[in-house]
Each structure stands twice: as structure tokens, then as C-alpha cells.
C-alpha positions in Angstrom: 174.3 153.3 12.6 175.0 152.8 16.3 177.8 149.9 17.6 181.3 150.2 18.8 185.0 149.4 17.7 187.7 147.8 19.1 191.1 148.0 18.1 192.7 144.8 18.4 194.4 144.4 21.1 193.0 143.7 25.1 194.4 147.3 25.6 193.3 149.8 23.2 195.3 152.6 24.2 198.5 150.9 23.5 200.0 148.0 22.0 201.3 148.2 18.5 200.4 144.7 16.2 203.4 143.6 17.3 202.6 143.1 20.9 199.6 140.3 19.9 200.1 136.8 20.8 201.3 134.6 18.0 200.7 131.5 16.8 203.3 129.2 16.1 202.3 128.5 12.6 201.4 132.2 12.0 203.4 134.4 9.6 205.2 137.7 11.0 202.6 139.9 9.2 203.0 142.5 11.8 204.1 145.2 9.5 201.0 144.5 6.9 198.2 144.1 9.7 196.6 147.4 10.1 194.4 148.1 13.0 191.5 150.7 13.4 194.0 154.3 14.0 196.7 153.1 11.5 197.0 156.1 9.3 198.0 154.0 6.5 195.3 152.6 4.7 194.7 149.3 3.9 194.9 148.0 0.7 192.4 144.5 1.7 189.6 144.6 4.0 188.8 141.4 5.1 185.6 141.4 7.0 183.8 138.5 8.7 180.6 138.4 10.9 180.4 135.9 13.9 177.9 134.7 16.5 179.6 132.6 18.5 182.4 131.4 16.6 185.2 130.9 19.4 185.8 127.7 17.7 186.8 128.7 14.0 187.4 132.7 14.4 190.8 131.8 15.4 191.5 129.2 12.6 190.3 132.0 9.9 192.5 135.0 11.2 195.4 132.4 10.8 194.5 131.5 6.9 193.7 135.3 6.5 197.4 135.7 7.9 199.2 133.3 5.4 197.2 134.9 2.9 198.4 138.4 3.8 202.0 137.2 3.6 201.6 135.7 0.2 199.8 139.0 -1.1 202.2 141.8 0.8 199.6 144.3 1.1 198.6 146.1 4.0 195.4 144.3 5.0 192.8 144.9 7.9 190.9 142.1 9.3 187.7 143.1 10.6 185.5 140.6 13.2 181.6 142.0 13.2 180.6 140.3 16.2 177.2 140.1 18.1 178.5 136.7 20.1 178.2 136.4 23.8 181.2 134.0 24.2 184.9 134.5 23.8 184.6 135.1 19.9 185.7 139.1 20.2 188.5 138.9 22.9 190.0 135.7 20.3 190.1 138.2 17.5 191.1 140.8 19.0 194.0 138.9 20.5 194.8 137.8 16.8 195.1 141.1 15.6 191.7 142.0 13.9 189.8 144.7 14.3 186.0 144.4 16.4 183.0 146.2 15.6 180.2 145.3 17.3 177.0 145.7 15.6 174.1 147.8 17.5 171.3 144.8 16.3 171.4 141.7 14.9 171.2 140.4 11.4 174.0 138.0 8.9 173.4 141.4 6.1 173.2 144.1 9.0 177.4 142.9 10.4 178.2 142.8 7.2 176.8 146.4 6.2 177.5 147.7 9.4 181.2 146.4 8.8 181.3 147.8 5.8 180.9 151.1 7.1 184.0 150.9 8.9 186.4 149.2 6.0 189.0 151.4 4.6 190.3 149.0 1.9 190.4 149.4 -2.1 189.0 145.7 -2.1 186.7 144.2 0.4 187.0 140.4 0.9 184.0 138.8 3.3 183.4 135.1 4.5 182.5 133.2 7.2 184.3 132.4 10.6 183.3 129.1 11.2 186.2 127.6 8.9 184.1 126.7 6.1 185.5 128.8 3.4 190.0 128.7 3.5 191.1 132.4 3.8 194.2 130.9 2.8 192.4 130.8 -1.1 192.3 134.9 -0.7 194.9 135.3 -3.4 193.0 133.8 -6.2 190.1 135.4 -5.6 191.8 138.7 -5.3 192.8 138.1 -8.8 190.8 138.7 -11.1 189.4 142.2 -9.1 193.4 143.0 -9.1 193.6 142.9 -13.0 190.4 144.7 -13.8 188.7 141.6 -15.0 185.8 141.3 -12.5 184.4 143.6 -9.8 183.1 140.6 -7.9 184.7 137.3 -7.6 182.7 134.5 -5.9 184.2 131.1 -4.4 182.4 128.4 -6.0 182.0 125.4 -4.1 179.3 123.4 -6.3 182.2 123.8 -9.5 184.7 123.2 -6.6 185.3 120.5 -3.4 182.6 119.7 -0.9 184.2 118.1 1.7 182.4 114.7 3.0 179.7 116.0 5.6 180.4 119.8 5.1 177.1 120.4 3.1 173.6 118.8 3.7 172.2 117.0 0.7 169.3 119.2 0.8 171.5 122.0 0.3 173.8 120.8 -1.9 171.3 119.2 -4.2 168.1 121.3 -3.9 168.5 124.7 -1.9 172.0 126.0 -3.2 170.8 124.8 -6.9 167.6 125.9 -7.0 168.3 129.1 -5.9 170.9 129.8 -8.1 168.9 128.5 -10.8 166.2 131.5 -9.6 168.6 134.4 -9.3 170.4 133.8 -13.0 167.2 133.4 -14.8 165.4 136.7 -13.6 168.5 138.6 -12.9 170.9 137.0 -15.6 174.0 136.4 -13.0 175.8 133.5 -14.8 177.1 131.8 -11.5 177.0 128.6 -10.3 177.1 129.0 -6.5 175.1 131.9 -5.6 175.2 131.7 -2.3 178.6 130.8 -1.3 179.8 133.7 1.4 183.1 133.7 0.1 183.9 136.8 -1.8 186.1 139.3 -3.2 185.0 142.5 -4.7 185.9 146.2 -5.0 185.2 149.3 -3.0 183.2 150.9 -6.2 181.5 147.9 -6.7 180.4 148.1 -3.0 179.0 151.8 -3.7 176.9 151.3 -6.7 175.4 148.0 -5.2 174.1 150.3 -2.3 173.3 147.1 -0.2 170.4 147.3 2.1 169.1 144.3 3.5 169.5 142.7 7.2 168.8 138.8 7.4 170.3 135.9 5.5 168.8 137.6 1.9 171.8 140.0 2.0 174.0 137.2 -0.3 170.9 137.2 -2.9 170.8 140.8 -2.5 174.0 141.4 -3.5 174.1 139.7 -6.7 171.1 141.0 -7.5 172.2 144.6 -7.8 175.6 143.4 -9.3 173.4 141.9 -11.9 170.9 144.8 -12.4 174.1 147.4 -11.9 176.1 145.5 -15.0 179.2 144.6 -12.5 181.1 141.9 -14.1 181.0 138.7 -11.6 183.9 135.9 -11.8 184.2 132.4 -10.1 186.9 130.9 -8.3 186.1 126.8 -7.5 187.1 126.1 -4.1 187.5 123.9 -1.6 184.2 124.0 1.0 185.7 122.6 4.6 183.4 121.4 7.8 182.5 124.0 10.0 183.7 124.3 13.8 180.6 125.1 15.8 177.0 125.4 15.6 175.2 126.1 12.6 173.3 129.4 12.6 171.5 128.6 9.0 167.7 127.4 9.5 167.5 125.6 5.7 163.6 126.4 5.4 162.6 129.5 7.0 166.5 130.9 5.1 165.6 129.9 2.1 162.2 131.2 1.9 163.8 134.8 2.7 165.8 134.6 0.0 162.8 133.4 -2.4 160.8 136.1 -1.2 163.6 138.7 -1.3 163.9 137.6 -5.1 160.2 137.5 -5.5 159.2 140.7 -4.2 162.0 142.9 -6.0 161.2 141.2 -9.4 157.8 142.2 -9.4 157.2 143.2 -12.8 159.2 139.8 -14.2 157.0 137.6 -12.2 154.4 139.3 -13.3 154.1 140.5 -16.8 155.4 137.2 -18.7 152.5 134.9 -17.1 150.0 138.1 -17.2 150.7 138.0 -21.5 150.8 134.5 -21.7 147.4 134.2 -19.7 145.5 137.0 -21.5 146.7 136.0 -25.3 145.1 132.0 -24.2 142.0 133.4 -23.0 141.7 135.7 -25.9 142.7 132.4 -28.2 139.7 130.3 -26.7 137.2 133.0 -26.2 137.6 133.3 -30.0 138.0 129.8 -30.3 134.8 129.4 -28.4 132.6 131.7 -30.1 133.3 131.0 -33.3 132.1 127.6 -32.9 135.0 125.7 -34.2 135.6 122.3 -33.3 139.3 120.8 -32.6 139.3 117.4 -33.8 136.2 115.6 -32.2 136.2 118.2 -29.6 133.5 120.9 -29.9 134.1 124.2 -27.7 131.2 124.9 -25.3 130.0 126.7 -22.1 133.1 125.4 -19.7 135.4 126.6 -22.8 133.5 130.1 -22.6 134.0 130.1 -18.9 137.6 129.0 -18.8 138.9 131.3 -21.6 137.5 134.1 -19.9 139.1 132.8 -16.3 142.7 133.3 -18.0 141.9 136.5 -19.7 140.8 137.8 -16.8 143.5 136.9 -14.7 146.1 137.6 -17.4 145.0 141.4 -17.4 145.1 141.2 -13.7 148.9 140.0 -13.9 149.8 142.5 -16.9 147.9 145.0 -15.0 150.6 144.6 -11.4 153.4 144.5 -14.0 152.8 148.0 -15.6 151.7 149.0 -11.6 155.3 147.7 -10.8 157.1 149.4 -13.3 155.4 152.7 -13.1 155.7 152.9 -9.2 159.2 152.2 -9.7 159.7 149.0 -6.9 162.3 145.9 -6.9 165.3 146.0 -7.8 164.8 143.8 -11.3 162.1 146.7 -13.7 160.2 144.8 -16.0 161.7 145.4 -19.5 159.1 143.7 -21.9 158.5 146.9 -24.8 154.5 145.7 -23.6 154.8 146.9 -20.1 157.1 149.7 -21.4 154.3 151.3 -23.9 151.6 150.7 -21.3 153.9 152.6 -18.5 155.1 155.7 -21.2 151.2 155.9 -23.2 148.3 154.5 -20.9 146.6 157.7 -19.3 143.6 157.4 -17.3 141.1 158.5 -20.1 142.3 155.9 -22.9 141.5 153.3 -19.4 138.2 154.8 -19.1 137.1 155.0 -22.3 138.0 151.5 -23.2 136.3 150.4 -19.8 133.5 151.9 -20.0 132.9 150.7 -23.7 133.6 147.2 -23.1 131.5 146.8 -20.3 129.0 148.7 -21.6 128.5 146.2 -24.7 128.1 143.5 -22.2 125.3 145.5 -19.7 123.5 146.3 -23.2 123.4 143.3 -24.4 122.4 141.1 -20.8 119.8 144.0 -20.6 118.4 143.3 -24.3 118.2 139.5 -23.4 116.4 140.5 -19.7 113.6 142.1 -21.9 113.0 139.5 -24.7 113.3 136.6 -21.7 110.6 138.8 -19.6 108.3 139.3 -22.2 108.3 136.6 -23.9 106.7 134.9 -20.7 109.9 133.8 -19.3 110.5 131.4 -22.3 114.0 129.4 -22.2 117.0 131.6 -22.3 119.3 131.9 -25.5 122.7 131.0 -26.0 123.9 130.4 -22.4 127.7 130.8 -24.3 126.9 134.3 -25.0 125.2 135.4 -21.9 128.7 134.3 -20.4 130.8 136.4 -22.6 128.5 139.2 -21.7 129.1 138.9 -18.3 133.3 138.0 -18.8 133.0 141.7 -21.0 131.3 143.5 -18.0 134.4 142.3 -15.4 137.0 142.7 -18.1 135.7 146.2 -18.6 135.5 147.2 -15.1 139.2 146.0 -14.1 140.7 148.4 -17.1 138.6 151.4 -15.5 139.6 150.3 -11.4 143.3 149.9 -12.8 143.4 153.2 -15.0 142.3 154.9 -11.9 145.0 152.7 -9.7 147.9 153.6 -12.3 147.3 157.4 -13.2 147.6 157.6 -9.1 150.9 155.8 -9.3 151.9 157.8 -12.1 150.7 161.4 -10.7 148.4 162.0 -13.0 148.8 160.0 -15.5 
């Protein structure tokens, strides 16, 4: 990646940590603070992205500070900045460290930081005062003690301040999306998109992050999730920001649904695909066999709509094994259907089914073509059946065009 670092002072050929201004209420941590050529490394990283945060960057190094004094451990505070105001020469005259990002992107400063941090544990949050650096010790914690590789500050099991969370988020966005991410990736949290959080360096590795925008907080306990890393909570205390807000509720959100969406392909997928297929296989039979339901008595619509969802239920089961065998998303579909399908389908089981199975269906529309043509064009027979005929010719046709579609996938399958 392409960007720059700054050590953190105004001059980066001199100046020791020492020579920084200080605040008054600031701890002497000037013997813990590490800047970018310290040869002693860090034992915290503590990394936070900005875009024009002059008003809170300040505020956050100063919690990170008290923090750092109640830990003892070296610590680097790194500022990934892409701001065009005063944000970089603030931190930097607080001590931190500034890279500065070569695009933009929320999960690109964070990645690109990332890249620079030299810490066993890697702490990240937001510099616009929302989240209290000065909590750093609790959610250090449990990643400490071996008990988690991630810890998350929870602010929906924590405070909201008054104001510092829009209903819509606090009632809709942050719970629906939470909701999302621990039923098709299993992640047990209840804030999933608070930016506060601690985790280790090798929890960092095997996550092997790769997204740019807003999805990035999704993203990462996503592959926490699918990578077994054990994820902790810490409630906390959410605070009012100082600044503008960067967030855009909608058009955010929907990249983190479609981030989820597209990289749990085969989940999405293969559950509503058996579902669909074993009700239009129900009906069909349902349907044929003349059966009645009460005072109900299964006709032509019946016919039609059974063969609708079986239809598109093979279509769905069809993307799932597609999905699984082509090896996308970061969730695999894990259903011993898709499985057997993915391991034992080849191209000439598809074909042979296909071409049977459509085959009864031509044979049989022809035979009623000939006894409706000579017999003068007399009134047609069973409508009920002419439809299944026709539901057995599509039915057969998909299994032979997805056959083809997953022996390419599967290189020669």
C-alpha cells in the first residue's frame, strides 16, 4: 500500500516524547508512548482513523493517555488520517503516531494502519469521542488472560448517552444488523457494530481483513466467527460525538447487508432452495393425486403453483451447491445436502437425469398433440396434466443447463 508516516512530533528528525506539549490533565506517560523509530516495541497499538476530527482527536489521545498510565505498558497511538483540517498536526502534537492513507475508505485507515502497528494487541475506535479510551483496561482484559481474542464494547448492554445515538439506529439499524450477522454467522454479540475494540495480533492474521468502506466492522466478525476466534463483550458507556457525523444511516447500512449477503451465499440460498423445492414437490403430489383438503379440492392454479416453487426451489439449491463448489463468501454452506451435491454430482448423473425428465414430459405433450390433431381437434384432456408435462420439460432442462454450469465450476466435474 502507498501513504506516509509521521512520527509525532512537528519535527521528525528530533524531538524525543518528551518534548510534546502537555495537557494539564494529562499523565507523564512519556516513558510508555512509543513513536514510529522506537526500537522497543510496543506492547498496545491503539489505532484510530479520522476525517476531520480536530474537535475530539485531542480528547481521545488524552483518555488513551490515562489509560496507558493505568496499564504501564509501552503503548503506540496511531492517527490514520485522510482530514484536510488540523486533525494530523493535533495528534501529532499529542504524541501519536500519523499515517496517512494513500485513498480513502473507514476499513482501508484501518487496514492500512494496521500495516504499520507493532503491538501484541491492537485496540481501534473512533476519534470523535464517542467511545472513552479511558475504558481501554477492561477491554484489554479478557485478550490479557487468554479468555477472548476479540473483545467488543457493547453499548446496547451498556449506556447510550441522551442524544448520542439516533433512534433509528439504536432501535432498528444497530439491532437488526446484529440480529443478521449472529444468525448466519453465529457471533453471539449484542452490539455488532460498536467500533470499539480490543483484539490480538494473531487474531488480526487469521481474520486476513480485506474490505474498504463502512462493511469493514461486519467484516471482521464475520471471519472471527467463520475462523472460530472466541469474541467477549465489555458494556460501556456510548458519549456524544464532537463533530460532524461521517455515517450515512441508509446507503451504510445497506453495505453492510450486502457485504453479509453476498459472502453468505450458499446460507441464503440453499435453506429457502430445500424448503421451496420439498413444497412444490408436496403439492404437485398433492395435486395429482386428486386429494382434497377439507372442502378444498386441488386443481389447475394448484398444478401451476406447486410447480412455480419447485422450480424455483431447484434454482435456489442449484446457486447454493454453485456457491459452495466455486468456493465464494466467507460463510460455506454446511447443509450435508449441498455437501453430497458438491462431493457426488458430475455432469453425466445431471444429464442423464435431465434428459429423462424432460424427455417424459416432450413424449407425453407430443402423444396428446397427435390424439388432439386427429381426433379433429376435439377438446383437450386433463389441462392438470398437460401442465405437469410442461413443469417436467423446465424442471429437466435446468438440471442439464446447471450440470453443465457446475462441472465448469468444478473443472470437470
Amino acid at each position: 500500500m502507498g501513504g506516509s508516516v509521521s512520527v509525532g512530533q512537528d519535527d521528525a528528525t528530533s524531538a524525543a516524547p518528551t518534548s510534546r506539549p502537555q495537557r494539564e490533565d494529562d499523565p507523564d506517560v512519556s516513558d510508555l508512548l512509543l513513536q514510529a523509530d522506537s526500537t522497543q516495541s510496543p506492547v498496545l497499538s491503539v489505532v484510530m482513523p479520522t476525517l476531520d476530527e480536530e474537535e475530539g482527536v485531542s480528547i481521545c489521545i488524552s483518555k488513551i493517555k490515562r489509560a496507558v498510565a493505568e496499564l504501564g505498558v509501552p503503548t503506540e497511538i496511531i492517527v490514520s488520517d485522510s482530514s484536510s483540517d488540523r486533525t494530523p498536526e493535533i495528534a501529532r502534537q499529542e504524541g501519536a503516531i500519523v499515517v496517512e492513507p494513500n485513498k480513502m475508505g473507514y476499513g482501508y485507515a484501518y487496514r492500512y494502519a494496521f500495516e504499520q502497528a507493532r503491538g501484541e494487541y491492537i485496540a481501534m475506535g473512533d476519534a470523535d469521542v464517542t467511545y472513552d479510551f479511558e475504558s481501554l483496561p477492561e477491554l484489554l482484559e479478557p485478550v490479557t488472560t487468554g479468555s477472548a481474542d476479540m473483545v467488543l464494547g457493547t453499548r446496547l448492554n451498556g449506556t447510550i448517552e441522551n442524544g448520542a445515538m439516533p433512534p433509528l439506529h439504536k432501535y432498528v439499524g444497530n439491532p437488526l444488523l446484529t440480529w443478521f450477522l449472529n444468525v448466519f454467522y453465529g457471533t453471539g454479540v449484542s452490539d455488532a457494530h460498536s467500533g470499539f475494540r480490543v483484539f490480538t495480533r494473531d487474531a488480526l492474521d487469521r481474520m486476513d481483513l480485506s474490505s474498504d468502506g463502512m462493511e469493514f466492522a461486519s467484516e471482521m466478525l464475520m471471519k472471527a466467527s467463520t475462523n472460530g476466534l472466541r469474541i467477549e463483550e465489555v458494556p460501556i458507556v456510548y458519549h456524544k460525538r464532537e463533530g460532524d457525523a461521517t455515517l450515512h444511516s441508509f446507503r451504510d447500512g445497506w453495505r453492510h447487508v450486502r457485504f453479509m449477503l453476498v459472502n453468505t451465499p450458499g446460507h441464503i440460498f440453499s435453506l429457502p432452495g430445500t424448503a421451496f423445492s420439498l413444497i412444490g414437490l408436496v403439492l404437485l403430489v398433492v395435486s395429482v393425486s386428486g386429494v382434497g383438503v377439507g372442502q378444498y379440492s386441488p386443481g389447475v392454479l394448484t398444478t401451476i403453483a406447486s410447480g412455480l416453487a419447485l422450480i424455483t426451489g431447484f434454482q435456489f439449491w442449484c446457486l447454493a451447491v454453485f456457491s459452495a463448489t466455486a468456493d465464494t463468501g466467507i460463510r460455506k454452506p454446511s447443509d450435508q445436502v449441498t455437501q453430497w451435491a458438491k462431493e457426488h454430482v458430475r455432469l453425466e448423473h445431471g444429464m442423464s437425469l435431465g434428459v429423462s425428465i424432460s424427455a417424459i414430459g416432450l413424449v407425453y405433450l407430443c402423444s396428446v398433440l397427435f390424439v388432439w390433431t386427429t381426433a379433429g381437434y376435439a377438446a383437450l384432456p386433463s389441462v392438470k396434466t398437460i401442465v405437469i408435462a410442461f413443469i417436467s420439460i423446465v424442471l429437466g432442462m435446468q438440471i442439464m443447463s446447471s450440470s453443465f454450469f457446475l462441472s465448469a465450476l468444478g473443472s470437470g466435474q
